[in-house]
N, C-alpha and C positions, 0 to 999 in steps of 0.2 A: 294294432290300435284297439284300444280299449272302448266298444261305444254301448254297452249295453247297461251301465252304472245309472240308475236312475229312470230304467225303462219299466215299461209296464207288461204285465203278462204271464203267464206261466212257464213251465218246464220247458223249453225249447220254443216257447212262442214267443218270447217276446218283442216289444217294439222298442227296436234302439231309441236312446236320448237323443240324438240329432234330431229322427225323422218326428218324435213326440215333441220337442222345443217348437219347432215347426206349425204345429195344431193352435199351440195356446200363444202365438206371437199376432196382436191386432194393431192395428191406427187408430179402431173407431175408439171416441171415446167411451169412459165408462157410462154408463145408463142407471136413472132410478139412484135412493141412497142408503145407504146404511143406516140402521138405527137401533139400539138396543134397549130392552125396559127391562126395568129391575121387576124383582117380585116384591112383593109386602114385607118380606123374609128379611131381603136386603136393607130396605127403606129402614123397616125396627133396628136393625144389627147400627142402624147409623145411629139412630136416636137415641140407642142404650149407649155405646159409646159417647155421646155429648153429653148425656147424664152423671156417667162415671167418669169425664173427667170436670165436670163442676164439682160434684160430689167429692172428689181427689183435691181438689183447688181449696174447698172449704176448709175441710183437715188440714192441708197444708196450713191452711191461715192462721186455724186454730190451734194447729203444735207450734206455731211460729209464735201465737201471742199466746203461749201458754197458758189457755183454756179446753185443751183437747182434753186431758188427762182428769174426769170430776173424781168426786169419791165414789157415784153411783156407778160410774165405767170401771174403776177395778173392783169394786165391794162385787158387781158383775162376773167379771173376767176372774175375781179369784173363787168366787162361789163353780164360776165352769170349769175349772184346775182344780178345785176339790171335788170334783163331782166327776171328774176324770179320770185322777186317780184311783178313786171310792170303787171305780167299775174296773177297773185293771187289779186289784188285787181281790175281787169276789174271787 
């Protein structure tokens, strides 16, 4: 019989899982409660996400009612493709 799978202890010392289950079996109930707080870190991480999906929602709205695309946004976006190229073939 196999009892020492999940015991605690070192080389030759350990304490079989029977006599360990043993230890940590109670009636009483539990005491006191759990509670967990976030850091500041977390809180941000939420608010920048609600941020980018509004921000996501508006573009959507705006490729939807096809106003996303102006001439300022590509005359943009193609000056940053020329200006990318420009640097890969220096």
């Amino acid at each position: 019989m196999v009892d020492h799978i999940g015991g605690v202890g070192g080389a030759g010392g350990s304490i079989p899982a029977r006599k360990l289950k043993n230890v940590y079996q109670t009636n009483q109930p539990a005491q006191g409660t759990d509670s967990v707080e976030l850091s500041s870190g977390v809180r941000n991480v939420s608010s920048v996400e609600a941020a980018r999906m509004e921000k996501l929602e508006a573009i959507r709205k705006a490729v939807a009612d096809g106003t996303y695309l102006t001439d300022e946004k590509l005359g943009a976006a193609l000056d940053k493709a020329i200006d990318s190229v420009a640097k890969e073939t220096r």
